[in-house]
MARNUVEX-222131 format. One record per residue (C-alpha): chain; residue in one letter; residue number from 1; x, y negated, z negated. Coordinates in steps of 0.05 Angstrom, whole numbers, padded with zeros to 5 digits. Each point is the difference from the previous one (the first is absolute). Layout:
BEGIN
<rec ch="A" aa="A" i="NUM" c1="X" c2="Y" c3="Z"/>
...
# end
This chain:
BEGIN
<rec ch="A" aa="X" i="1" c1="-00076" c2="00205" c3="00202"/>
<rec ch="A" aa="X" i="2" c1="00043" c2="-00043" c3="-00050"/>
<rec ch="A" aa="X" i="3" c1="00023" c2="-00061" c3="00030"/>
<rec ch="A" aa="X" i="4" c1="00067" c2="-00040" c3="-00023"/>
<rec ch="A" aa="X" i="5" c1="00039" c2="-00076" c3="00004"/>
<rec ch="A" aa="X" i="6" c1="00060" c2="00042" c3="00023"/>
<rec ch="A" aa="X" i="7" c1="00033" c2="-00054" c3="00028"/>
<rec ch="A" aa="X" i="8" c1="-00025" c2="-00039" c3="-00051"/>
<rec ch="A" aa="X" i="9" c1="-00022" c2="-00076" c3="00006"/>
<rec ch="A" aa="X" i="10" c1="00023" c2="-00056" c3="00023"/>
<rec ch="A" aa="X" i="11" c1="00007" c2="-00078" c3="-00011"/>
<rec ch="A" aa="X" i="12" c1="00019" c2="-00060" c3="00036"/>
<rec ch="A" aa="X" i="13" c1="-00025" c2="-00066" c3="00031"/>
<rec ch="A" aa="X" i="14" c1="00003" c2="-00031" c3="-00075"/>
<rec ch="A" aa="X" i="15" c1="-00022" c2="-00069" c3="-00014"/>
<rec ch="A" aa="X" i="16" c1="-00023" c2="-00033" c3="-00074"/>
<rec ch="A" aa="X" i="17" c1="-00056" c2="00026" c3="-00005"/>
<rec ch="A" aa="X" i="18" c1="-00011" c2="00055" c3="00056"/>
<rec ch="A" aa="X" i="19" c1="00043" c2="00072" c3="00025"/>
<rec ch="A" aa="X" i="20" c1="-00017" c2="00044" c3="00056"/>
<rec ch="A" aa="X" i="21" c1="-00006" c2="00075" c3="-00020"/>
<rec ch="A" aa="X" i="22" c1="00001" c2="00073" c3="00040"/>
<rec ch="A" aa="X" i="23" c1="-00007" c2="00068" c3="-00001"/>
<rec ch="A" aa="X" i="24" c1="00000" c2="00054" c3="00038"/>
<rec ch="A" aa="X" i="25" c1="-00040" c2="00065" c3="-00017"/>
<rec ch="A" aa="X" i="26" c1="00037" c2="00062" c3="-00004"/>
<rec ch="A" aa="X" i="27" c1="-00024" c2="00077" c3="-00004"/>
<rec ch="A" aa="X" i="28" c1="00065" c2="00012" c3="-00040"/>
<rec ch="A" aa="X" i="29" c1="00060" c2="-00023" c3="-00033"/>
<rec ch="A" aa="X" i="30" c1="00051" c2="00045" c3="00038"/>
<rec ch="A" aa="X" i="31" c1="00029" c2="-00008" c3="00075"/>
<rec ch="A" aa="X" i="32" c1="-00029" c2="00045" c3="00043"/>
<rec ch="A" aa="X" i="33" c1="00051" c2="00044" c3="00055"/>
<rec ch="A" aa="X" i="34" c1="00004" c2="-00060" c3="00047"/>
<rec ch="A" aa="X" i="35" c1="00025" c2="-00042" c3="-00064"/>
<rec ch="A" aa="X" i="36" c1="-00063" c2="-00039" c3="-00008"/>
<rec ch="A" aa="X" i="37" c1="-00060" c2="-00001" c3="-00053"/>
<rec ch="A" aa="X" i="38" c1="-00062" c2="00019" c3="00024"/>
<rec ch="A" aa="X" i="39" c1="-00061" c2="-00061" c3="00006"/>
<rec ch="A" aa="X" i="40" c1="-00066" c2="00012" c3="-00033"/>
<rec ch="A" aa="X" i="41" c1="-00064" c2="-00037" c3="00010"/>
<rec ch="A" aa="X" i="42" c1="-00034" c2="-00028" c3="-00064"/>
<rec ch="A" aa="X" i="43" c1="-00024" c2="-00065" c3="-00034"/>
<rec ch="A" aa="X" i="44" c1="00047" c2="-00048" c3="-00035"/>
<rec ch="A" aa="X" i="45" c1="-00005" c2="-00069" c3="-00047"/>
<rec ch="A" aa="X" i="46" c1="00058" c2="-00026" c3="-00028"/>
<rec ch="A" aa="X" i="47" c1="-00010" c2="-00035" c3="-00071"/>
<rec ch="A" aa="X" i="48" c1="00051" c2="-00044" c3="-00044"/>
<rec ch="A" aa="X" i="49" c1="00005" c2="-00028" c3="-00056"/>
<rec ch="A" aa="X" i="50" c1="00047" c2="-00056" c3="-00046"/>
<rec ch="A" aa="X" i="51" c1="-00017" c2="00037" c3="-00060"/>
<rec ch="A" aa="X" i="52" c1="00033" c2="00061" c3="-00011"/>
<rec ch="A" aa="X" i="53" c1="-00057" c2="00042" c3="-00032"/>
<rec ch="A" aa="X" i="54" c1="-00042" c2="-00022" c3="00060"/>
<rec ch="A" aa="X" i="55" c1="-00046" c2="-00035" c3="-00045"/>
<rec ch="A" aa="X" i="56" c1="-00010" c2="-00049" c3="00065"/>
<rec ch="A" aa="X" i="57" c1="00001" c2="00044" c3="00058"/>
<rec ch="A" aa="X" i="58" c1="-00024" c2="-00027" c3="00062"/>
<rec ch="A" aa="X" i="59" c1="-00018" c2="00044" c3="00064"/>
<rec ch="A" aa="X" i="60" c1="00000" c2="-00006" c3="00076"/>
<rec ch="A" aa="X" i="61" c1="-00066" c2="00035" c3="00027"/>
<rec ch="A" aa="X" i="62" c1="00014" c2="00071" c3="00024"/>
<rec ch="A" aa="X" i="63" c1="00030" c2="00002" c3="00067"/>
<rec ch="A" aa="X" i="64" c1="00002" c2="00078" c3="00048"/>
<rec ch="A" aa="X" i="65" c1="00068" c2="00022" c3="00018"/>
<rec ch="A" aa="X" i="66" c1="-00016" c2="00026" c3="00070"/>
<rec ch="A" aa="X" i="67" c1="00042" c2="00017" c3="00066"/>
<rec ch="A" aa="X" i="68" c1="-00011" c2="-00067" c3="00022"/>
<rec ch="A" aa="X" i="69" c1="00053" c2="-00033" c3="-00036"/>
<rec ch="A" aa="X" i="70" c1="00040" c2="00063" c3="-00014"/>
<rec ch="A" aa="X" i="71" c1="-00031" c2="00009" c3="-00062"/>
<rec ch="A" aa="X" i="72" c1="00033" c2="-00065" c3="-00029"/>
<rec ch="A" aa="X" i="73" c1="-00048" c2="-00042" c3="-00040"/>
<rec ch="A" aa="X" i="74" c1="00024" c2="-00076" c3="-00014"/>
<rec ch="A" aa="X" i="75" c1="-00040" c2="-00051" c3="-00040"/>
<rec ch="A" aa="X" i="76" c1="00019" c2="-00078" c3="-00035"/>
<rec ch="A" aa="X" i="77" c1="00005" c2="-00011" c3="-00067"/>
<rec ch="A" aa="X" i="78" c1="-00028" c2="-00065" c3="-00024"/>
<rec ch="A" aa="X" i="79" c1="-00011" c2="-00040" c3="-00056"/>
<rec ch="A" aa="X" i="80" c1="00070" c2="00022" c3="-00028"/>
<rec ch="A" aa="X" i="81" c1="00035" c2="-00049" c3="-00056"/>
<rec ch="A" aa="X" i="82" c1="00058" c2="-00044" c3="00022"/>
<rec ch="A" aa="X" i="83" c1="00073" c2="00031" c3="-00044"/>
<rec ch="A" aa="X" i="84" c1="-00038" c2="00057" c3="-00031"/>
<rec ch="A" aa="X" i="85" c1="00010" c2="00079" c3="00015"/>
<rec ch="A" aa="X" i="86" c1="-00058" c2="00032" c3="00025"/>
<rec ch="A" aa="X" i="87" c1="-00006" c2="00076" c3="00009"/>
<rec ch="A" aa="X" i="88" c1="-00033" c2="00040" c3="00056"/>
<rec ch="A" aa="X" i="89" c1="-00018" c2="00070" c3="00006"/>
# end
């Protein structure tokens, strides 16, 4: 079964140097009848980068996506550079 961001991630908590990410695991990109997008269980790291040919991407260890936490997967991002734009994905 494919699995999907389809509500795509998430940022916040943002200091200097660190940002809070999440995700939640999706089995598709379209609302179901009851107008909501169907969870999926799977594994998930989030990586980012300052560079934009991620030349220096750095990755969080691979996390599951279960019915515990709704299938939402949330992880810290450390180590990040003081007035520089990093990317995640």
């Amino acid at each position: 079964m494919p699995v999907f961001l389809g509500q795509g991630a998430m940022s916040g908590e943002v200091t200097e140097t660190s940002v809070l990410v999440q995700t939640r695991l999706t089995s598709s990109t379209e609302l179901d009848a009851q107008g909501d997008l169907p969870v999926a269980a799977g594994m998930v790291c989030f990586e980012w980068i300052a560079q934009e040919d991620f030349s220096d991407a750095q990755r969080t260890p691979f996390q599951s996506a279960t019915d515990t936490h709704d299938f939402i997967v949330r992880a810290e991002l450390t180590g990040l550079r003081p007035n520089t734009t990093s990317t995640m994905r």
